[in-house]
N, C-alpha and C positions, 0 to 999 in steps of 0.2 A: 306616410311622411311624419317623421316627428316633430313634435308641438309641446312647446312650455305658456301655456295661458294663464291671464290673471285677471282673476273676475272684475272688474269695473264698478257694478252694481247691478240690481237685479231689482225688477216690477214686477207687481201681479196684475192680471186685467179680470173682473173690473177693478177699478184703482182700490188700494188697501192702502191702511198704513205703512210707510216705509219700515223695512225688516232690519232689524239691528244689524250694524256693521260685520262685516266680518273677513279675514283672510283667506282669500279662498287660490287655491291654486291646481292647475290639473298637468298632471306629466304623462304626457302619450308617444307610446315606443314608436317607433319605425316598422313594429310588425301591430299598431293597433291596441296593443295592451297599456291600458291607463289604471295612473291612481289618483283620485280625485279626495283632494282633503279641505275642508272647509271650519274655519275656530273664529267664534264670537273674535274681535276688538274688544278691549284692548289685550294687547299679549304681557306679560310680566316684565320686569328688571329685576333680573338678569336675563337675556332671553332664551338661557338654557332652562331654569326655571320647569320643574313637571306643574300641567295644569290638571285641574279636577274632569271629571268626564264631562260633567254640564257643561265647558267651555268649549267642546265640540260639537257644530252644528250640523256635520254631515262627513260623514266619508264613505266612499263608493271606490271600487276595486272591480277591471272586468278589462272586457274588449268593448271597440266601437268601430262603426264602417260607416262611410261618407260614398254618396252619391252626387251626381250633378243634376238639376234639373232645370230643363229650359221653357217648360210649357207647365200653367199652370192650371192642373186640371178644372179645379173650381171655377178657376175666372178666364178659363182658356186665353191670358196673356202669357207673352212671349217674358218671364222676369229668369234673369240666372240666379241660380243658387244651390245652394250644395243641403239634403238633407242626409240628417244624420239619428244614427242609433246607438244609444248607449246601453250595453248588455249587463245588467250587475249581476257579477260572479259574486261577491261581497257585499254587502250594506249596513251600515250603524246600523241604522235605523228599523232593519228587520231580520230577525233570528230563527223564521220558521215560516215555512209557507215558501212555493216562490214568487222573487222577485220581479215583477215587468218590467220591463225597459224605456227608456225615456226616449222621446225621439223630438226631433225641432230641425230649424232650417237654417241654416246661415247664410248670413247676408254681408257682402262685404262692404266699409264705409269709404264711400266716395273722398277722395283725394285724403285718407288715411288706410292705409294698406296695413297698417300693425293691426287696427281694431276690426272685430266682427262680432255682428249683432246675432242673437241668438232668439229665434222665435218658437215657441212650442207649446206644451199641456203638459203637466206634472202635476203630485199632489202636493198642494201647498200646506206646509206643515201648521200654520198658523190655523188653518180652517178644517185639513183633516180632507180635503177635498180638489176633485181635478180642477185645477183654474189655466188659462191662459197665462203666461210669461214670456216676457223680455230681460234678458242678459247682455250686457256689452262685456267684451273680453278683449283683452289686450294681449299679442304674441309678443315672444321672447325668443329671437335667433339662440339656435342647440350651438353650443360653443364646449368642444369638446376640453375634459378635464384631465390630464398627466395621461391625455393617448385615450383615454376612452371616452365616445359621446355618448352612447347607450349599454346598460346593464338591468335585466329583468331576471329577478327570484322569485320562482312562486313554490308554497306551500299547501299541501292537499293531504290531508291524515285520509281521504280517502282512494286516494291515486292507486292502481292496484297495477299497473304497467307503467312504462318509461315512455310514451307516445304524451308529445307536446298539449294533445287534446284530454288525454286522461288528467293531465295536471291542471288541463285550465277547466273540469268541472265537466267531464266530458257527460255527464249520466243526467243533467238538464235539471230539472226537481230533486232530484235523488242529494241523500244529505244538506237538505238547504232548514232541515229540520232545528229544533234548539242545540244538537248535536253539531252542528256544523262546525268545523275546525278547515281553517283556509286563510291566506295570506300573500300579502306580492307585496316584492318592493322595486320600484322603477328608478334608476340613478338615468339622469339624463342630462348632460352638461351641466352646469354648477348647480344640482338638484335632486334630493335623492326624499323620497317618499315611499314610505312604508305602513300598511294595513296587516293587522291581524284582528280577525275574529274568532272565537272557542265559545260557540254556548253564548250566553251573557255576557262575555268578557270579550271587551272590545281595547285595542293597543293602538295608537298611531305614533308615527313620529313623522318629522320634518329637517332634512341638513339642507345646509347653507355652502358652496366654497366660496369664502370671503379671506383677503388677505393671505392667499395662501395656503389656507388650512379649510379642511371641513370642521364647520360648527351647528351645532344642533340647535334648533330655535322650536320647533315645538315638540313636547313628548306628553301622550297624555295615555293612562291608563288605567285598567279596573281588574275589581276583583282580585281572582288567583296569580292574572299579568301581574298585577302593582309592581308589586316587590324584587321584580325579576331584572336583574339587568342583562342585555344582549338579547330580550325578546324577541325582536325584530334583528333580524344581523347588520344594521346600516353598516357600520362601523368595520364591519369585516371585508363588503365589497367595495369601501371607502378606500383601504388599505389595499388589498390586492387585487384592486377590480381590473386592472392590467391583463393579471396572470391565469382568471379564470376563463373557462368556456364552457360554450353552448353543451349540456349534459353533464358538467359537474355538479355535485348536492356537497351544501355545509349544512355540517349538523349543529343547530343551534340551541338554544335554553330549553333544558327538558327532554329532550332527545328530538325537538321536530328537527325533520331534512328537508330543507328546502332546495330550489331545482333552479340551475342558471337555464332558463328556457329561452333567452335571446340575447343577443351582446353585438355593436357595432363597434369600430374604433374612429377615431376621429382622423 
């Protein structure tokens, strides 16, 4: 099922100081493939404005699977809830080694049906260490844009066949080295988010459809990216995201090919 959330705020347990604000948003396809982009507060004016890399707190690029559970092992009570796994094919925050997966529970909040509480263990970047957290997230009905709800690009310099799993990083550890070169970008009703990583060099951006038009509100880049415009293709599948499908590649900045590996229409 697809999902456009927007992080509420986030705790650590045991209590910590509260973590600088920030815009966090997660676009998750109808086949599972999310792009999770996370930028300190405040954002610039103009809100096309390119920001420095340190104004990026987190982006995550991957699949995720959701289960129901009604019995809880620990406390052998009877609680509904759904846990969930988030697999990073991508990560800012790490360019070698592989990545673990984050995993937590969601709970949904009694007589608010948009919001759901996020319970789990991740490393908390302030301490460098697994802590317990709580996330509240707010849903956003997929409101499909000029006929399309969903469009997923992904990029894989190491893809060596056309099978959906070689593109989404099918060889597990393999390339997750400083080598790593990979990218997606998820357009999901008025929302199009895009990750690239190469080595060191980390690219996001973030479009908006407001008023009619797509508008970019966050772009933030490094290194050999900087300079590049069309790094990330948003703007191409903005324009003809109608007319493409599932196994078309555009060649984008520099010769990468990236892959329409899913498309719904509205």
């Amino acid at each position: 099922m697809a999902d456009i959330s927007f992080r509420k705020w986030i705790r650590w347990q045991p209590p910590s100081p509260t973590p600088p604000p920030t815009s966090t948003i997660v676009l998750t396809s109808p086949g599972r493939r999310f792009v999770d982009v996370r930028v300190f507060l405040p954002l610039p004016t103009p809100p096309d404005s390119d920001l420095p890399l340190e104004q990026l707190e987190w982006a995550i690029a991957g699949t995720s699977t959701s289960s129901p559970v009604v019995v809880n092992e620990s406390t052998q009570k009877v609680e509904e809830y759904s846990h969930c796994v988030w697999s990073h094919w991508i990560d800012s925050r790490v360019h070698e080694g592989d990545v673990p997966a984050d995993e937590g529970d969601n709970y949904t909040v009694e007589g608010r049906p948009e919001l759901t509480l996020e319970k789990g263990r991740m490393v908390n970047p302030d301490s460098g260490r697994v802590e317990g957290y709580e996330e509240m997230w707010e849903g956003k009905g997929v409101e499909g844009v000029e006929g399309v709800e969903c469009l997923v690009l992904v990029y894989d310099a190491e893809a060596q066949g056309d099978d959906d799993d070689d593109w989404m990083g099918g060889g597990g550890a393999e390339g997750r080295g400083e080598g790593v070169r990979r990218g997606m970008v998820v357009r999901l009703g008025g929302y199009v988010q895009g990750f690239l990583r190469e080595g060191e060099d980390v690219r996001v951006e973030r479009w908006v459809w407001e008023g009619g038009k797509w508008e970019r509100r966050i772009r933030i880049g490094s290194g050999g990216l900087k300079q590049e415009e069309g790094v990330i293709p948003v703007e191409f599948m903005t324009e003809v995201g109608a007319q493409m499908e599932v196994g078309d590649e555009v060649m984008g900045a520099s010769g990468r090919r990236w892959k329409v590996v899913e498309k719904s229409m509205a």
